[in-house]
N, C-alpha and C positions, 0 to 999 in steps of 0.2 A: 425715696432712698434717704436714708439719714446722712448728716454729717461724716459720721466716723467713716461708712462706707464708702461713701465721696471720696475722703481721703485717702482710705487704702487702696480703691483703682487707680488713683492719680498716682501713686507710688509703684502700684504692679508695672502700670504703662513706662514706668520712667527706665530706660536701658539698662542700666547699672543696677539699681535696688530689684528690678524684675528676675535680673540674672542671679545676683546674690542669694537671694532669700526662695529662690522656685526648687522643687523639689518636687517627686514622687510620691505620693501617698500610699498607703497599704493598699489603697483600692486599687493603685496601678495608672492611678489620674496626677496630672500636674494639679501642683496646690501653689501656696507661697507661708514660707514663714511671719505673715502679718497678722499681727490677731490681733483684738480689739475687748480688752480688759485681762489678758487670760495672760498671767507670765509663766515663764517654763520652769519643768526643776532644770534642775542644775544639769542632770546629764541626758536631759532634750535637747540639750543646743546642739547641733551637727553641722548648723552654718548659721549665717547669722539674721536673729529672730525682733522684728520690730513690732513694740508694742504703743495701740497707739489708745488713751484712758484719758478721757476727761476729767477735770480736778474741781469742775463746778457745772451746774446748771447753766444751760444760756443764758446770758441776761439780755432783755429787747432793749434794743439801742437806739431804733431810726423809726419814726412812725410816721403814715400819713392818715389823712382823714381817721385820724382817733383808732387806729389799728398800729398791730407792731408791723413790718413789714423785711426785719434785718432785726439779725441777735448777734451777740458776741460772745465770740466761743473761746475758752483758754483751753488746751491741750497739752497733757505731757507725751510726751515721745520716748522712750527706751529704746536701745540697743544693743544688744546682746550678742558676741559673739568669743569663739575662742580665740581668736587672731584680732589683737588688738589694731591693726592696721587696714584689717578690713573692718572694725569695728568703727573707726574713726572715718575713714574713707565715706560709708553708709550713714552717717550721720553729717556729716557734710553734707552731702548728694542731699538730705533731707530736707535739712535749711535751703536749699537751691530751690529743689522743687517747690518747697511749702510757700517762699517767697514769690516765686509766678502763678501763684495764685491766691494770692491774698493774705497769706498767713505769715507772721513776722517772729520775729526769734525772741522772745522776752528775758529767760535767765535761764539758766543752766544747774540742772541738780548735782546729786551726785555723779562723780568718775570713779569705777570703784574696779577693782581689784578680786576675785574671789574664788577659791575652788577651779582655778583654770579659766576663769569667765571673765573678760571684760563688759563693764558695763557704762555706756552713757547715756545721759537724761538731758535732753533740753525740754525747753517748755515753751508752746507758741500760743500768742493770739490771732484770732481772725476775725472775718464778719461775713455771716452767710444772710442770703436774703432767702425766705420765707418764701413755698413752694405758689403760694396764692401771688406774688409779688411778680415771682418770677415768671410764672403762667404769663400774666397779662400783658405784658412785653411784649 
């Protein structure tokens, strides 16, 4: 499982953002508003939608015996919603969770305004260690 995916079940399981962002799909199945590169238009938002995009390549951080074994990952984070209050609320929750588990808050993009849509951008980094690393544990 990749990174981003990691991230987004760490977010589904989390009470708050699980409830927020869960919703019905046309099949009739629970989904979640989290998607991983894909931002919405404008009037897909019907609750609110967390996008989660990396802004670089891993770069290997931590080696043993002449292998990488842990990468550093920067991540941008969006949140989208029509209610700027639950907009805010969900992006808090996100810093919370991201930080019990390794991932720390770096800077913050834009806060924007638009078409009914609030929107917030932090930006995190982290350190995952490498599936070979983690096996041998």
């Amino acid at each position: 499982m990749d990174e981003l995916t990691k991230l987004a079940n760490i977010l589904i399981a989390d009470e708050l953002i699980g409830k927020e962002t869960r919703y019905i799909n046309s099949w009739g199945r629970e989904d979640y508003r989290i998607k991983q590169y894909e931002y919405p238009e404008t009037g897909n938002v019907d609750g609110p939608v967390i996008i989660l995009d990396p802004l670089a390549e891993p770069i290997q951080s931590v080696f043993g015996d002449d292998e990488a074994i842990a990468e550093d990952f920067l991540i941008q984070v969006d949140v989208w919603s029509r209610d700027a209050l639950a907009t805010e609320a969900v992006t808090k929750r996100i810093t919370k969770v991201f930080r019990r588990h390794g991932y720390n808050y770096s800077d913050a993009g834009p806060k924007e305004y638009d078409e009914g849509i609030f929107r917030s951008v932090r930006r995190y980094t982290g350190r995952y260690y490498t599936e070979e690393f983690t096996d041998a544990k």
